[in-house]
C-alpha positions in Angstrom: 113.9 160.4 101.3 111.5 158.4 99.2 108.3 160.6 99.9 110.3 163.8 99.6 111.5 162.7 96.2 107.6 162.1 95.6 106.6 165.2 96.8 109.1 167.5 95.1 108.1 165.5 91.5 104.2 165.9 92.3 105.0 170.0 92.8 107.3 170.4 90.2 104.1 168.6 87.7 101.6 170.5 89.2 103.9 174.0 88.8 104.4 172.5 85.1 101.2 172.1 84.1 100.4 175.4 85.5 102.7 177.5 83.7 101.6 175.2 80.5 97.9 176.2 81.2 98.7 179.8 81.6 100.7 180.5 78.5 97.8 178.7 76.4 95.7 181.2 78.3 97.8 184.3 77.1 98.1 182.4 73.9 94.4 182.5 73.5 93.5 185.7 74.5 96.4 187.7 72.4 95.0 186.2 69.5 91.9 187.3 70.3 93.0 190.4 70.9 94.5 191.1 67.9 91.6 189.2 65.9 89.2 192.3 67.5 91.7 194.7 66.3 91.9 193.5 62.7 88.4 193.6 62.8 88.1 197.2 64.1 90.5 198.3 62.4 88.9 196.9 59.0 85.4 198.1 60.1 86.9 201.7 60.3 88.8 201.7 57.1 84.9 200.9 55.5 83.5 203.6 57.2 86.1 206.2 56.1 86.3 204.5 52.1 82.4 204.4 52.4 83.1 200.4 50.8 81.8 197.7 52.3 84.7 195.1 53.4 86.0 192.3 50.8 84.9 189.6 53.0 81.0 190.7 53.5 81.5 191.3 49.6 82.4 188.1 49.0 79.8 186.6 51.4 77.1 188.7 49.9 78.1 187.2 45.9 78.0 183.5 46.9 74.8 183.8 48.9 73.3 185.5 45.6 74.7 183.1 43.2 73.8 180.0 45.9 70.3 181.3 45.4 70.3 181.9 42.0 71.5 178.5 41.1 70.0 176.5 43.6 66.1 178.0 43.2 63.8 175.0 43.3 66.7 172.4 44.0 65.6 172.4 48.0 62.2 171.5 48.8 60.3 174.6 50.8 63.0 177.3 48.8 61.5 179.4 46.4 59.1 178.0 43.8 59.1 174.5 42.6 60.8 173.5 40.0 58.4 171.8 37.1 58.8 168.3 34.7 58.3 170.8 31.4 61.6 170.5 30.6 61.8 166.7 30.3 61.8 164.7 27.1 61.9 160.7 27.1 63.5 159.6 23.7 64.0 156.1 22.5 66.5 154.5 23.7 69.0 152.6 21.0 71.7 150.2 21.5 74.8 150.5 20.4 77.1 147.7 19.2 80.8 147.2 20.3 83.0 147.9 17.7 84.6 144.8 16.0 88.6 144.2 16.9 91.4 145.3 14.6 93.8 142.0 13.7 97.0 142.8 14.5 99.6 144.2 12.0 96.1 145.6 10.2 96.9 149.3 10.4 98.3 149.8 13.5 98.4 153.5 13.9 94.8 154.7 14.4 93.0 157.6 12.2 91.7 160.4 12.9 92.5 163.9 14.4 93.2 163.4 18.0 97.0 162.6 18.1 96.9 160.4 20.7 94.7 158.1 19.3 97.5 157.2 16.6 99.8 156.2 19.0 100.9 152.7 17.5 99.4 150.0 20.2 
């Protein structure tokens, strides 16, 4: 009875596992399916509006901006940017400003309010 029980488990799996492949495989293809329709159906609605669709709008703007910001960044890209612009000043150093004692005006000046806020 041993090897029938066996049996009857290794078909019921197998069946299992079928089933589970099959409704990933309808799964699948309806949401293909309905992905081509969205897409037809958007792709007529531009052709009777005479608009071109928001997302190939969108698409369009961020490749123009991309390559209107970003001329010269990427070597090989458009022309190269140049060192004109760059100025070399003196460098200064600045000291750390010297420690309040305590109780010696404990609320800070100035105009941002947070910066009064008693320490």
């Amino acid at each position: 009875m041993n090897g029938f029980a066996d049996f009857l488990t290794r078909v019921l799996r197998g069946v299992l596992k079928l089933a589970l492949v099959l409704a990933a495989g309808v799964f699948v293809l309806s949401f293909l399916l309905a992905a081509i329709v969205v897409v037809l159906g958007v792709s007529l609605w531009s052709l009777l509006t005479g608009r071109k669709p928001a997302p190939v709008v969108m698409f369009s703007r961020m490749r123009q901006n991309s390559q209107r910001y970003a001329q010269g960044v990427w070597p090989g890209r458009g022309e190269r940017a140049t060192g004109d612009d760059v100025v070399d000043v003196q460098a200064t150093e600045v000291p750390d400003a010297p420690l309040a004692p305590p109780g010696a005006g404990d609320a800070r000046k100035g105009p941002d309010t947070m910066s009064r806020v008693p320490l």
